[in-house]
N, C-alpha and C positions, 0 to 999 in steps of 0.2 A: 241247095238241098231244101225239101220241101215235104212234109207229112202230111199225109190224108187219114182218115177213117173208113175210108174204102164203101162209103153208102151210108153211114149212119148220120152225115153229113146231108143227106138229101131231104128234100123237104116233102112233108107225107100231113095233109093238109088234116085239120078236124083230129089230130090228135093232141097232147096235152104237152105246156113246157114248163118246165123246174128249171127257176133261176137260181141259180148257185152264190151265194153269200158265204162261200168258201169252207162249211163243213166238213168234216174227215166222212160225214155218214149221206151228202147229196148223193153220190149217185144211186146210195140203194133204195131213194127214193124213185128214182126212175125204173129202179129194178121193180120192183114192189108192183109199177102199174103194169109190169110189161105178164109180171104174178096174173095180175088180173086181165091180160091179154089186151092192152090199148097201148097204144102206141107211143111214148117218150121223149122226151126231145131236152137235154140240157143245155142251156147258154147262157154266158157270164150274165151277173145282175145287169150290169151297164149296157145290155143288147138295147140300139136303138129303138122306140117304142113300135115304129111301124114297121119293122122286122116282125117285131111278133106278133102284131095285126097280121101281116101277111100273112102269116102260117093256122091263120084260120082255127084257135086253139078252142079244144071243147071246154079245157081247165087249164088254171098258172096255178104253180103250188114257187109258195117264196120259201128257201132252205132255211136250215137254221149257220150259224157261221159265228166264229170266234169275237167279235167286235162287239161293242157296246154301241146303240143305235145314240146315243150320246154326246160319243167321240168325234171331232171333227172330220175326222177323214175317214167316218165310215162306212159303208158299200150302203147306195141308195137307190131309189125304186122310184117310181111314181107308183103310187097305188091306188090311187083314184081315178086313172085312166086305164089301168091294169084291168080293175073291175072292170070297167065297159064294154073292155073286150072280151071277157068271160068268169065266168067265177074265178074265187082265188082261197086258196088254203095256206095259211099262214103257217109254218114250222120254229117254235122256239125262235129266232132270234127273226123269224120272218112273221111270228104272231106280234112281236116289241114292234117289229116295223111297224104292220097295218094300226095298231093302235095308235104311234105316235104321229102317221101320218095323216092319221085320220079325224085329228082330235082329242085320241086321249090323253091319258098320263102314265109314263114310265119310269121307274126309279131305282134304282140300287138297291138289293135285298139285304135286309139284314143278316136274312137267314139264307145262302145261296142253299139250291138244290142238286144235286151232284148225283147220280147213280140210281137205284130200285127209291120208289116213292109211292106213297098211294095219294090215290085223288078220288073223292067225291063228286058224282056226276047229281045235278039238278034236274039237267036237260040234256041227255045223253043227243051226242051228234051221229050213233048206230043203234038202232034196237038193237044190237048184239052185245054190245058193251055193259057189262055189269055197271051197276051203281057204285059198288065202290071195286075200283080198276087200280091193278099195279104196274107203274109207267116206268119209262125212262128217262130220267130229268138231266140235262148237262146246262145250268145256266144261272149268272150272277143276276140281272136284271128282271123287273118284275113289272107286269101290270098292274096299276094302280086303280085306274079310272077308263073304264071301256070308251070308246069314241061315239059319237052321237049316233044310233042307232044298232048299236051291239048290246048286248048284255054275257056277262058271264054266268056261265052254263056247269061250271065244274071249279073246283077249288083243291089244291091238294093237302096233304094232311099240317101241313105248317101254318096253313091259310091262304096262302098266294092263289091268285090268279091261275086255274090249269087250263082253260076254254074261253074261248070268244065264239059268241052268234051272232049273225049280222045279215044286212040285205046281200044275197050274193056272192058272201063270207065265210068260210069258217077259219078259227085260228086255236093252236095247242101250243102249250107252254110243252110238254114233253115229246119225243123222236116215236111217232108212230110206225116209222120206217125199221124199224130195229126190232129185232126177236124178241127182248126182251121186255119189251110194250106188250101187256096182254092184252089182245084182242084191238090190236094196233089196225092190225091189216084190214079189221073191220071198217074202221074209221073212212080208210084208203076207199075202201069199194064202196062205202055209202057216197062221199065223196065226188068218185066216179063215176058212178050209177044212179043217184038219185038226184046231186045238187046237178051237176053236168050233163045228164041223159048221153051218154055213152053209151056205146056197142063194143063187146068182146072181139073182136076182128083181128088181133094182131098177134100171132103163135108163133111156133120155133119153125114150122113152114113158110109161113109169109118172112120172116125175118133171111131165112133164107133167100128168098126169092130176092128181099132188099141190100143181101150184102153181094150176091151175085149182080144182082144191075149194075149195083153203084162200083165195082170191080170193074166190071166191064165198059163204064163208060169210064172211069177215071185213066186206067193205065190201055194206053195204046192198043191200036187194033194188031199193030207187029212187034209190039213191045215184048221182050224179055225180062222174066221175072227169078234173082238168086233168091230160093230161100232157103232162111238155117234154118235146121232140124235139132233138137235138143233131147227126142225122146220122147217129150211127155206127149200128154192129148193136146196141148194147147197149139203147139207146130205143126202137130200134125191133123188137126183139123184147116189149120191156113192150108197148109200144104196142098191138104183134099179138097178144101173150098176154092182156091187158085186155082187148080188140075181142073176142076169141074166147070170153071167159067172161062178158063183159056184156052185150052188142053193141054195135056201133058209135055208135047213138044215144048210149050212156050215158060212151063215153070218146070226147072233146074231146082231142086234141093240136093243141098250140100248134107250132111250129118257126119258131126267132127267127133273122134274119140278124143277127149281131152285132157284124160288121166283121171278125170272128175267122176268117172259112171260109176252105178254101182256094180257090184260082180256079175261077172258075164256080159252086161248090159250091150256092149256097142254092137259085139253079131248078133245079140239075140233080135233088137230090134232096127238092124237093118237090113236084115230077110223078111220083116215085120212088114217094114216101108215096101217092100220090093213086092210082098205077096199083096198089097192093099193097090199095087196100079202107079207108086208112084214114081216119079222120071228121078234118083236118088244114087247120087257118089257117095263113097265114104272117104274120109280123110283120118288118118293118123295122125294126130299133132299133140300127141303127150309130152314130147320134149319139150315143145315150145313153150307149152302152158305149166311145166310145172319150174321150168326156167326163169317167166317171167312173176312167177307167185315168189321166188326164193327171198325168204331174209324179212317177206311181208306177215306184216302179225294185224294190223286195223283191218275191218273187216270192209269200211268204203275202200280202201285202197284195194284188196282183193278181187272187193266186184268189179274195181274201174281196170285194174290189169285182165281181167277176164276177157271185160266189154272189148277192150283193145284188140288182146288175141284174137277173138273172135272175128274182127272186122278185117286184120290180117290177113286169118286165115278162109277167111271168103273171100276176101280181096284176090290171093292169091289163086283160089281154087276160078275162079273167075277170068284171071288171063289167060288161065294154063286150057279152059275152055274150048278156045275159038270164038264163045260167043257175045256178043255187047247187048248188058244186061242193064238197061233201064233204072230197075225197079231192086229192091231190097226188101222181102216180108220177113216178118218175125211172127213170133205167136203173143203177143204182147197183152195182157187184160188188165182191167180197171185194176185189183188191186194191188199189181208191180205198178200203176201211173201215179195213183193215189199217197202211195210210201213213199214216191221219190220226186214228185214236183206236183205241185197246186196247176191242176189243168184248165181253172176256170174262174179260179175266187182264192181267199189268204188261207189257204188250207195250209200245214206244217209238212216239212220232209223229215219220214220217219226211219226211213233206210235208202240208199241207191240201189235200183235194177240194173241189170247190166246193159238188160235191151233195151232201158229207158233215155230216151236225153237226145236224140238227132243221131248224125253219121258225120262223122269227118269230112271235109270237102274233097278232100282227093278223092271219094270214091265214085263221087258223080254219079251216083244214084239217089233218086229219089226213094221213099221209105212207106210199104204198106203193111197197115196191120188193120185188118178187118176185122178183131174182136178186139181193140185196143177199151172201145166200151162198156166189155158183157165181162159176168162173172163164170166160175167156173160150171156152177149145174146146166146156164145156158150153153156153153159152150156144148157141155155133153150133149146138152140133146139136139144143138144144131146138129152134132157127132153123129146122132142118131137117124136124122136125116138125111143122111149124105152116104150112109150103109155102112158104116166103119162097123168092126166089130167090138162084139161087149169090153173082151179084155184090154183091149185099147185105151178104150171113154174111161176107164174106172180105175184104171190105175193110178193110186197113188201121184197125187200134182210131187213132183220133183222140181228142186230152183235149177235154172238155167244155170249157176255160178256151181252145180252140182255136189259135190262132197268137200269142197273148197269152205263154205261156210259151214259145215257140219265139224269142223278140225277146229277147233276153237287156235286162235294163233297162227303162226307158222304156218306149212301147209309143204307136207314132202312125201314120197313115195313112201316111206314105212309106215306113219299114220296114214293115209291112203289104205294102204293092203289091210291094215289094221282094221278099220270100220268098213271096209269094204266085207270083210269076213264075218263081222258083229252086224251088219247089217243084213246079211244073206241068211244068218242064224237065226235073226229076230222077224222077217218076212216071211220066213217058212213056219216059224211056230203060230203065227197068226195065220196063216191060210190052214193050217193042219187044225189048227181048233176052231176053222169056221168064223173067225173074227175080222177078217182084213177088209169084206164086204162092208161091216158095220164102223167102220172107224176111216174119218176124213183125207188121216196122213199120217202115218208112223215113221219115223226115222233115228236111227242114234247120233248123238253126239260125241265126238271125243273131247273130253278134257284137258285142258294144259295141266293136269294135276296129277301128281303121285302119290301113292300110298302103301305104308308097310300091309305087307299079306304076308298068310304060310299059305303053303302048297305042298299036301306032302309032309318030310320034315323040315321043308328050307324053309327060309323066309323069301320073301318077293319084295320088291319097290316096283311095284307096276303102275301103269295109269287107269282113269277112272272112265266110267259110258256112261252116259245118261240117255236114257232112252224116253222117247217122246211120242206121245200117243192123243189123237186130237178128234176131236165129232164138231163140224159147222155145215152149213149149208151153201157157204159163198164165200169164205177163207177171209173175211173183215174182222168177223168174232168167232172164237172156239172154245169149246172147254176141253177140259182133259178126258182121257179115257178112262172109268172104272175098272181095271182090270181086278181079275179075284188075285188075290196074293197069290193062290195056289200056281197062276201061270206068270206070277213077276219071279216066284219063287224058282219054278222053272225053265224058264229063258237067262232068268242069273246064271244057273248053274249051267245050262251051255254053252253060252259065252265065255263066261269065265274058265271049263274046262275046253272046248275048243280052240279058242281066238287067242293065241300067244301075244304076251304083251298087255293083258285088260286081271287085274287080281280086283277090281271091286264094280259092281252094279247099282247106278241109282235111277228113281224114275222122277219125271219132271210133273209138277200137278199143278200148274199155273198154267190160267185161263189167258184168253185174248180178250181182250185187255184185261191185265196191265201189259203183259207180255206180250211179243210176237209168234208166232208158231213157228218159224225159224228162228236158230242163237243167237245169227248173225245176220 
């Protein structure tokens, strides 16, 4: 068994590489350049040096990463042959590096900086960037003493070290990568454009063009390819991007009902798949799946009985065939890889995905997911590129483990029917009042909790909803949605008289981070 990237793997000479020192936020530094249309390329810190000579880099940006540049065993660089092969931008724990490799002095803060900070610029490294800027700081350790030809350039409001300038250099003590860095991105494009002389060259066309090569050279010229369909846009942009580089003969999509969809979901969108072009069976396996969730209440254990079913039930859909399938795509993106294993450096696992982690050996396929890199806005507008229609790309990201981690516990056909019905209530009042466009991912949750109600003149012991409402741009970080009371007010009350079985409504107003956008 064997994983590719399906092209993102290929080497694309004169663009820029982010060595990964195990961050939760490296890749959205790659994101960020790709913002500014050049081309990205992420490889563990420990990439041998004349690997990355090879690739002919315009810029190396060092990430920032968990560890203390202190620590014996932790992730190192050469940085003074790094320079030689291109400028280099230092990231929090990759500004600690260039100092101490270079000479200076690093030490343990008294004062660590964690969250919203402000920093004083001397010598601003964008004329876009105000003089005094509100960053984003995640970090214990601190520059002391710049290394022989740097000077600090910005200091933040505690007094630490926020900026290095140097020959060929820059370095930030805070995540210019991240939203909530004002005028972060500026930094990124000066960066790019002024220390590096870069060219915008590289859009959701060209990226196309690169994930259709590298498709076509990786998996066989008679190769068969199974892949699952789950519904959302993510599947079904693989789906569309397979079809378009093989042809439809050669990808087979399966699309399973799994008892997990929301209402109506499985015919709605597999006449969906079938009017868009693609070669797409449907499969029944609600029994299976809600068979092998019974008795389970953890929520890793739900996703890994899922992953299981799922592999099953393609396994099966697969002999029953005729056809010997190669290959295995998913719709797989950076941040399902991100939550469930460190793909490059000591990043933390924060959930399991189902479609994360290899394939069992029996299945003797190999495994492609050609946006296993890109976030969700890219993904849309590869979408966009490939003619899919609006309603498709925009709908609501759905998890692959589907209404299974939306059931807080347990997980059985009556709460199923239950949020299946609170969830159909709560979609519609959001497209009826013009809001579903404006808002990232809406979903309810059901609660393992009961609560006395009247109804009427009875009393009720019914369970509780929570409902979830999210605005991001690439599903890392979110905040919640401001709804006016007036329509929390009014979606309470249709749930709560519709949906048998729900007597109380609450809403969720926790951000990502601390929380995840899913419960579970």
């Amino acid at each position: 068994m064997s994983t590719i990237n399906s092209g993102w793997n290929q080497r694309v000479e004169g663009g820029f590489v982010v060595l990964d020192f195990g961050s939760q936020l490296t890749q959205l530094i790659a994101r960020r350049l790709r913002e500014l249309q050049v081309f990205s390329e992420l490889l563990p810190f420990d990439t041998p040096i004349d690997e990355i000579r090879a690739r002919k880099p315009r810029g190396i940006i060092l990430s920032g990463g968990p560890s203390s540049v202190h620590e014996a065993d932790s992730p190192q660089a050469d940085v003074a042959e790094l320079r030689e092969i291109a400028p280099l931008l230092g990231i929090c724990y990759g500004m600690q590096l260039i100092a101490k490799n270079l000479g200076g002095v690093v030490e343990s803060a008294s004062h660590r900086e964690y969250g919203d900070c402000g920093v004083d610029w001397e010598d601003p490294l964008s004329a876009r960037v105000p003089l005094r800027q509100r960053v984003w700081m995640s970090h214990g350790d601190v520059v002391k003493v710049p290394p022989p030809g740097f000077r600090i350039v910005a200091k933040s409001e505690t007094g630490h070290a926020a900026a290095l300038k140097g020959e060929r250099a820059w370095a930030v003590q805070f995540h210019p990568e991240v939203h909530h860095t004002q005028a972060g991105l500026e930094i990124l494009r000066d960066f790019v454009f002024q220390l590096c002389g870069a060219q915008p060259t590289w859009n959701s066309g060209s990226i196309v063009e690169h994930l259709l090569e590298g498709v076509r050279a990786r998996v066989g010229e008679t190769d068969h390819v199974l892949c699952g369909l789950s519904g959302g846009v993510d599947s079904t942009v693989v789906a569309t991007l397979l079809t378009e580089a093989l042809g439809a003969d050669r990808v087979h999509c399966v699309f399973v009902n799994n008892g997990l969809l929301r209402h109506e979901e499985f015919n709605q969108v597999l006449s969906q798949y079938q009017r868009i072009g693609l070669n797409v069976t449907g499969v029944d396996a609600e029994v299976q799946f809600l068979e092998a969730l019974r008795g389970l209440e953890d929520p890793e254990a739900k996703r890994k009985a899922i992953g299981r079913v799922f592999i099953e039930v393609f396994q099966d859909a697969a002999g029953r065939s005729g056809v010997h399938y190669e290959w295995l795509a998913q719709g797989t993106l950076y941040p399902d890889v991100i939550e469930s294993v460190s793909p490059r450096g000591a990043s933390v696992t924060i959930k399991s995905h189902h479609n994360v982690g290899g394939l069992p050996e029996k299945m003797k396929m190999r495994l492609v997911e050609p946006l296993r890199e890109l976030f969700k806005d890219e993904v849309r507008a590869i979408g966009l590129e490939l003619d899919l229609p609006r309603d498709v790309l925009w709908r609501h990201p759905f998890p692959g483990p589907g209404l299974a981690i939306r059931c807080i516990g347990e997980v059985t056909k009556e709460k199923l029917d239950i949020i299946r019905a609170a969830d159909h209530v709560y979609i519609s009042a959001l497209r009826e009042k013009g809001l579903y466009d404006k808002i990232w991912q809406a979903f309810c949750v059901l609660l393992p909790v009961h609560t006395v109600g009247v109804m009427g003149d009875g009393r009720t012991y019914d369970r509780v909803l929570a409902l979830r409402a999210v605005t991001s741009t690439d599903g890392m970080t979110a905040d919640w949605y401001p709804f006016d009371f007036a329509f929390l007010r009014e979606v309470s009350n249709r749930i709560t008289n519709q949906v048998k079985g729900i007597n109380r409504v609450v809403y969720d107003v926790t951000s990502k981070p601390p929380g995840t956008i899913e419960w579970e």
